[in-house]
matplotlib code that plots the C-alpha trace (Angstrom):
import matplotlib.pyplot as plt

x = [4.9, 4.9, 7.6, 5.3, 2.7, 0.8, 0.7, 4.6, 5.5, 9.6, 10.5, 12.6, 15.4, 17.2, 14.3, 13.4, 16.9, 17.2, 12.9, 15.1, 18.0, 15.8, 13.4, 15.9, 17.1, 14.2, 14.2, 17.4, 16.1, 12.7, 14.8, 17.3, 14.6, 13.0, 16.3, 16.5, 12.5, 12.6, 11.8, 8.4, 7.7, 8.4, 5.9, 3.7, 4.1, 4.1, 0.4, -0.7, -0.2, -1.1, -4.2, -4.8, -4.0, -6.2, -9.4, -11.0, -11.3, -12.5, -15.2, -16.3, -16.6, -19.0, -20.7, -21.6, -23.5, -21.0, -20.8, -17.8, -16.6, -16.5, -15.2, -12.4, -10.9, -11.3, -9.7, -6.7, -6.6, -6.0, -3.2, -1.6, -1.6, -0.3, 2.5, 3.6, 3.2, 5.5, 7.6, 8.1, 8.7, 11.2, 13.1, 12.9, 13.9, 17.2, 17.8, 18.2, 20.2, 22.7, 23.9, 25.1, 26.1, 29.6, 29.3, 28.1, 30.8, 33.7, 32.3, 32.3, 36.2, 36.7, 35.1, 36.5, 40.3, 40.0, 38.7, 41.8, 43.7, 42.1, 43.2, 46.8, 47.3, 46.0, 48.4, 46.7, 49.1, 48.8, 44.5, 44.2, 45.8, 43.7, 40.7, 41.6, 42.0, 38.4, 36.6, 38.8, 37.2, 39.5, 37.7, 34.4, 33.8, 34.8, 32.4, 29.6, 29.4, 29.5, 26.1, 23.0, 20.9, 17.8, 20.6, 21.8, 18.2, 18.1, 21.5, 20.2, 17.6, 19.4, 19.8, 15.4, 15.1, 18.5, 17.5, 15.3, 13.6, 12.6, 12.2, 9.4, 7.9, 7.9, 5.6, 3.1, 3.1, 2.4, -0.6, -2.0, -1.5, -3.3, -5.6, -6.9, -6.3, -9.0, -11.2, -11.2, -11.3, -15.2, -16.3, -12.8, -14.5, -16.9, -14.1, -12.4, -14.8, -15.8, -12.2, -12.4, -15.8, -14.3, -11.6, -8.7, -6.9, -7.9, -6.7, -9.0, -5.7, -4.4, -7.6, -7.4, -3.5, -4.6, -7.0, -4.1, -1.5, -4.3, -4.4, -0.6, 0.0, -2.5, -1.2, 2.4, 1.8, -0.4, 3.2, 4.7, 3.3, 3.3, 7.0, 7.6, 5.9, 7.4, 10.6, 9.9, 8.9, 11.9, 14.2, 12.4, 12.5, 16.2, 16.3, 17.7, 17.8, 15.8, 13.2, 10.7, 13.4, 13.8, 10.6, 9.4, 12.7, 11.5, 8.3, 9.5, 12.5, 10.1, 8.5, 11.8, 11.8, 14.6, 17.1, 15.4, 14.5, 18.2, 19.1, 16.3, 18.3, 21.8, 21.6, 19.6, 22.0, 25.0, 23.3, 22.7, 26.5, 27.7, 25.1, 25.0, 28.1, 28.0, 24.9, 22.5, 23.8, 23.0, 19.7, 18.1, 19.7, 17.6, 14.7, 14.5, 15.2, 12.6, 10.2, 10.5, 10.8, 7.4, 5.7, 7.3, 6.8, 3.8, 1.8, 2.6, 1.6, -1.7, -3.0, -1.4, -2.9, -0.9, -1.9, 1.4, 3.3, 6.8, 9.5, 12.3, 14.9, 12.8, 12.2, 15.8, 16.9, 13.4, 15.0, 18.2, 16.9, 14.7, 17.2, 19.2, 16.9, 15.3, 17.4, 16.4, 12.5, 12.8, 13.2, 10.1, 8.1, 10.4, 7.6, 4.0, 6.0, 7.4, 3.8, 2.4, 4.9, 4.4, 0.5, 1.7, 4.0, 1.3, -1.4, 1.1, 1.4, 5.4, 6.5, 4.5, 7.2, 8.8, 6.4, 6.3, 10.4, 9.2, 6.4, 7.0, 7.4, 5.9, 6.3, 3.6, 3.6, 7.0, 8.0, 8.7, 6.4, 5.7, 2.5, 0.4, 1.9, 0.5, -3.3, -5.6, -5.5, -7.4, -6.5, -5.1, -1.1, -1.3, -3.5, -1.5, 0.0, -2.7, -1.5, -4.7, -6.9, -10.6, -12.6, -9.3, -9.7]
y = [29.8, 25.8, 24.3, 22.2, 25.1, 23.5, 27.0, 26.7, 26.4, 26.0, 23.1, 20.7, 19.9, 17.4, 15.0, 16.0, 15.2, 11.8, 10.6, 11.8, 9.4, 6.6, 7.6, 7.3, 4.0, 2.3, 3.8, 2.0, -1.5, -0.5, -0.1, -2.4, -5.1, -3.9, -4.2, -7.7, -8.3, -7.1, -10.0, -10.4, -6.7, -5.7, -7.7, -6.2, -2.6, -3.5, -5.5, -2.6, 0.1, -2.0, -2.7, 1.1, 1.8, -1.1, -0.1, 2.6, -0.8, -2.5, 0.2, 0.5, -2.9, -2.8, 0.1, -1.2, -4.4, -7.0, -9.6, -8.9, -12.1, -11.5, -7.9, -8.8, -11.4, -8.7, -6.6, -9.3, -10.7, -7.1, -6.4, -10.0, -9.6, -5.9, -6.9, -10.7, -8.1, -5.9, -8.6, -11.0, -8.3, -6.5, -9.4, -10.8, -7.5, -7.2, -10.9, -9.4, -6.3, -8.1, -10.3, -6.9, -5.7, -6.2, -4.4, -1.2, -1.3, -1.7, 1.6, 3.4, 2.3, 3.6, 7.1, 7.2, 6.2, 9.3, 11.5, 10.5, 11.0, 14.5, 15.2, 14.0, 16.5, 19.1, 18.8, 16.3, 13.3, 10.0, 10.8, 7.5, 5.2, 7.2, 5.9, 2.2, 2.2, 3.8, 1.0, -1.8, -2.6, -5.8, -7.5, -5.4, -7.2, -10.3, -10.2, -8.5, -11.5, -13.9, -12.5, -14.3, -11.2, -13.0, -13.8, -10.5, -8.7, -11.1, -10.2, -6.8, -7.3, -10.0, -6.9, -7.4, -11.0, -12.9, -15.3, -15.4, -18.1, -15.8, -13.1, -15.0, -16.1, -12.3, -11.7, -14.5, -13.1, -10.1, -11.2, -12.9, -10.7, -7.8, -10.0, -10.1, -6.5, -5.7, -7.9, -6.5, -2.6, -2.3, -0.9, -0.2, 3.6, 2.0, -0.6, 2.3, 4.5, 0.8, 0.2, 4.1, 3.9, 0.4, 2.4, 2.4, 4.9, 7.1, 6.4, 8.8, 10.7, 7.1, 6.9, 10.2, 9.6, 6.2, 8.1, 11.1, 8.2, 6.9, 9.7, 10.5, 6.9, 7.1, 10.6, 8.8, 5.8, 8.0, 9.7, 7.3, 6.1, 9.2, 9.5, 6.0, 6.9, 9.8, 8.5, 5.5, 7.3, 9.7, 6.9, 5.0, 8.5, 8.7, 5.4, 3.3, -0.5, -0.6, 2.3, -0.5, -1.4, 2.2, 2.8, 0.0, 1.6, 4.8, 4.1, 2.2, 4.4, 7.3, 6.2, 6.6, 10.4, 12.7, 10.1, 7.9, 9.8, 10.1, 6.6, 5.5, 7.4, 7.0, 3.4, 5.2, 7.6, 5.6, 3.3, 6.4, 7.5, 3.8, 3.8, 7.4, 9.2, 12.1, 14.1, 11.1, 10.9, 14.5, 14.2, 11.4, 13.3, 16.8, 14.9, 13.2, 16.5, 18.3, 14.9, 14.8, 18.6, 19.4, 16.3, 16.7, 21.0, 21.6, 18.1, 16.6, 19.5, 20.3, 17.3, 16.7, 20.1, 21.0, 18.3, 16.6, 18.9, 17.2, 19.1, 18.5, 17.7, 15.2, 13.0, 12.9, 11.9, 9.8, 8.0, 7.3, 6.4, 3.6, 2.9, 1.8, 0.1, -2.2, -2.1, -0.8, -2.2, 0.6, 3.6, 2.8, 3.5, 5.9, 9.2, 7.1, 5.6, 8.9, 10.4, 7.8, 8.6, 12.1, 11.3, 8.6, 11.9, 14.3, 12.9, 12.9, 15.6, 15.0, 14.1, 16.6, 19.3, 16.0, 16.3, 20.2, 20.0, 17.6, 20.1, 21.8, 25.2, 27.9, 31.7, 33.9, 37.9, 37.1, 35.9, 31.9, 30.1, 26.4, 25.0, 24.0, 26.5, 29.8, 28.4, 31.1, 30.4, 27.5, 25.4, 22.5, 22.2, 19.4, 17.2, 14.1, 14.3, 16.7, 20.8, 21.9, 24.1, 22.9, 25.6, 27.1, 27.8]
z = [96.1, 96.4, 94.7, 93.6, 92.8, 89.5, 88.0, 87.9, 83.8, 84.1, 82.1, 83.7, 80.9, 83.2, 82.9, 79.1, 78.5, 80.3, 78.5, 75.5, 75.6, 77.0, 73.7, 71.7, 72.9, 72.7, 69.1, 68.3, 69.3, 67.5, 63.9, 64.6, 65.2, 61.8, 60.0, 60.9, 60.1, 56.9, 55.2, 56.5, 57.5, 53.7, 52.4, 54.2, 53.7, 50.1, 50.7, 52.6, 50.1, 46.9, 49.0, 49.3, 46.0, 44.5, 46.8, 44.7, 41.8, 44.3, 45.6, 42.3, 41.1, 44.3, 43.4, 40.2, 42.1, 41.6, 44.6, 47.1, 46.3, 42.9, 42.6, 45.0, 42.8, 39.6, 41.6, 42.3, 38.5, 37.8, 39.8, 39.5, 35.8, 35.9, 38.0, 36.0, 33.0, 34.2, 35.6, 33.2, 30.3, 31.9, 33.2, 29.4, 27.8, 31.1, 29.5, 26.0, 27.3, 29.3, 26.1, 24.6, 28.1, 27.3, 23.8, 25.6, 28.5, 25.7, 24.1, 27.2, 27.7, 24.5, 25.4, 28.2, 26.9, 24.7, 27.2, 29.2, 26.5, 26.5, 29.7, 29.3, 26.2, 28.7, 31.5, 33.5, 34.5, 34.8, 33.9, 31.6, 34.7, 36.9, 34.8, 34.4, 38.4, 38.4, 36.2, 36.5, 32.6, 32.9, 35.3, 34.8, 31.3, 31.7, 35.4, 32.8, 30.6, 32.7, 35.4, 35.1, 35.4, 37.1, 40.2, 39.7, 40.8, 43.1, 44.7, 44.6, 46.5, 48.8, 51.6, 52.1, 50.6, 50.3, 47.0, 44.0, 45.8, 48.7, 46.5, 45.0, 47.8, 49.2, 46.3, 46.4, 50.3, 49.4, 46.7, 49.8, 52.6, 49.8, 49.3, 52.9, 53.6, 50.7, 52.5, 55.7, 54.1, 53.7, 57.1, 58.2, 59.8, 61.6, 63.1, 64.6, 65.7, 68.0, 68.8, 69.9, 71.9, 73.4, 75.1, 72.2, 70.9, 68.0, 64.7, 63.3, 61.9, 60.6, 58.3, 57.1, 55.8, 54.1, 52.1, 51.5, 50.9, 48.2, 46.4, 46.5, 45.5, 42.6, 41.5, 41.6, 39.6, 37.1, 36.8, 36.8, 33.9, 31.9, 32.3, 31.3, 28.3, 26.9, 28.1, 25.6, 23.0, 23.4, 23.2, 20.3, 18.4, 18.7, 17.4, 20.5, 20.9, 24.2, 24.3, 26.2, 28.9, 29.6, 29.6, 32.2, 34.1, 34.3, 35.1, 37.9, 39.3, 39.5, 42.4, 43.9, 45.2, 44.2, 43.0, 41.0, 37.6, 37.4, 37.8, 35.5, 32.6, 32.8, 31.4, 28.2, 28.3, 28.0, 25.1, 23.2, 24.0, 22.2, 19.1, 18.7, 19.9, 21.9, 20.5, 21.1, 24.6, 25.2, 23.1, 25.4, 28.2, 27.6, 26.5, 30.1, 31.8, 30.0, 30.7, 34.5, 35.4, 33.2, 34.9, 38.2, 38.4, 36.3, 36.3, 39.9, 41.9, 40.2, 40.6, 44.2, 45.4, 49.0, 50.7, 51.1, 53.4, 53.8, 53.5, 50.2, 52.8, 54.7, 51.5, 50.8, 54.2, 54.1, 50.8, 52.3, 55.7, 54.1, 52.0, 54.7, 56.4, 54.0, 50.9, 47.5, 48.0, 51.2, 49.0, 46.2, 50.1, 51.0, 50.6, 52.0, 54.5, 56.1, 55.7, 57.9, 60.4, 60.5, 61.4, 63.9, 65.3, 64.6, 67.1, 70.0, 72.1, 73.1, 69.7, 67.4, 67.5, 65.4, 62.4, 62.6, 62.0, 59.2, 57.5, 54.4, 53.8, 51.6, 50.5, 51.3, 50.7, 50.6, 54.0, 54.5, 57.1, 57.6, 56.1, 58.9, 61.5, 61.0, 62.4, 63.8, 67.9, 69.3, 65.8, 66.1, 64.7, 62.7, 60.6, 59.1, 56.0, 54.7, 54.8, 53.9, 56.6, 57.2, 55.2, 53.3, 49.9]

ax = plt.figure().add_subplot(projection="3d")
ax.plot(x, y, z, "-o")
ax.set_aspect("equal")
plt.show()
């Protein structure tokens, strides 16, 4: 036989190997080169998926006979006042807040001084210099009552933006970039079946993840909401100064996979700790528990269906990777961004054992198996972010 006999199927690692490092290379300049463009490519992620969230409005303003022209501004009164809503009450109620920041950080020095005091009478030396090390509460007050909180988001968000200023302009980009996006959506299909018959690639799979990341990003802010809302009411039943903060908090965080719930109630929990002692804190703690593990286990995946096959693992790493990359704006994107990914992965051939790795798996007749990857030969492995089989009930 030829040694160069096409029937011959031995891989040739050398060369995978060396297309490997080379890939990966050429991956490093790819992120490094969005690390440093994240203050315009940021904006635009955000315009993209608020666009794909805000085009079902916009279809049905349509629908209903309205002019384009007309429905298209609706659709952007509706989101600019949702989001200067949202905006300007929780920066006025983080203004309120951080006046009795100090108030709140003194009673958790006290609770913790005791506790270290605890700790001592148990055996445990040197616990309360141990604890003053920890929290520095000297210069942690004194730094508390002095912050401007608006500089302090923006310093927050100074790893995407740098300045309020720029922070502000990011948004009014955004507005605009959303605004032209929802434009240019009606007829996007028949764009890319011409783009296809013109000789282009196929972004058939793209499409079908914008419509899967609508209805994931939908699903989520309908969350979203409902866990801001109970977690309000929660905290207004036990009687706390800032049920509203909290609430606009949680509702926010949520979006945040894995992580963010948690965040979203420690500040909650350590205002009930000061008003209410050690019962409240526990109180608002069980009541956020019991909030987002009902919405997130019983709630989330009934509406969701399967259709958003990425594993647990993926969207913690997928958090912290975009995290890293652009700041704390990277991780509210964390989940779509990763799922359009997995379709750009998914329709190529040398890369799809990439978003197979990423799939999520199931239990079935009790044995584990990827969703996606137990296909009847001649099916395609694959499909975007969507694990449901054509035809599978």
């Amino acid at each position: 036989m030829s040694a160069y006999d096409p029937s011959d199927k031995t891989i040739h690692w050398g060369q995978k190997s060396s297309q490997m490092v080379i890939t990966l290379a050429c991956l490093m300049v790819v992120l490094t080169g969005m690390k440093a463009a994240a203050g315009v490519l940021v904006p635009v992620a955000y315009a993209f998926f608020l666009a794909v969230l805000s085009f079902p409005l916009l279809r049905w303003l349509v629908s209903k006979r309205l002019p384009s022209p007309l429905a298209l501004g609706i659709t952007m009164l509706v989101n600019l006042g949702f989001l200067a809503g949202i905006i300007t009450l929780g920066v006025s109620l983080l203004i309120s807040f951080n006046r009795d920041l100090p108030r709140y950080l003194r009673g958790v020095q006290s609770y913790m001084n005791e506790f270290a005091a605890f700790l001592e009478d148990n055996g445990v030396e040197n616990a309360r210099s141990t604890i003053e090390n920890l929290f520095q509460w000297n210069t942690l007050i004194p730094y508390a009552t002095q912050q401007d909180v608006v500089k302090t988001i923006g310093s927050m968000l100074g790893s995407t933006f740098g300045t309020v200023a720029a922070v502000l302009a990011g948004m009014v980009m955004i507005l605009i970039l959303m605004m032209f996006i929802l434009m240019e959506a009606q007829g996007t299909s028949s764009r890319l079946q011409a783009v296809r018959a013109a000789g282009g690639p196929d972004f058939t799979g793209l499409l079908r993840s914008a419509s899967d990341i609508q209805k994931y990003l939908g699903v989520k802010t309908l969350i979203s909401a409902l866990t801001g809302l109970l977690a309000g009411v929660w905290c207004y039943f036990l009687d706390l100064q800032y049920p509203l903060l909290w609430a606009i908090l949680a509702f926010l965080f949520n979006y945040i996979p894995a992580v963010g719930s948690t965040v979203a109630s420690i500040p909650a929990i350590v205002e009930a700790l000061v008003q209410h002692g050690t019962g409240g804190a526990v109180g608002v703690a069980v009541g956020y528990i019991l909030v987002n593990f009902s919405l997130d286990n019983f709630v989330q995946p009934t509406l969701l269906g399967n259709r958003f096959g990425i594993s647990a693992l993926v969207v913690v790493l997928s958090v912290i990777f975009w995290g890293w990359l652009w700041g704390p704006l990277g991780m509210f994107l964390a989940v779509p961004l990763t799922m359009v990914f997995k379709v750009l992965l998914d329709n190529n051939t040398e890369f799809r054992w990439i978003s197979v790795a990423m799939a999520q798996k199931k239990i079935r007749r009790g044995e584990v198996e990827v969703v996606g990857c137990d296909l009847p030969e001649g099916e395609i492995i694959g499909g975007g972010a969507s694990t449901e089989h054509p035809g599978r009930e």
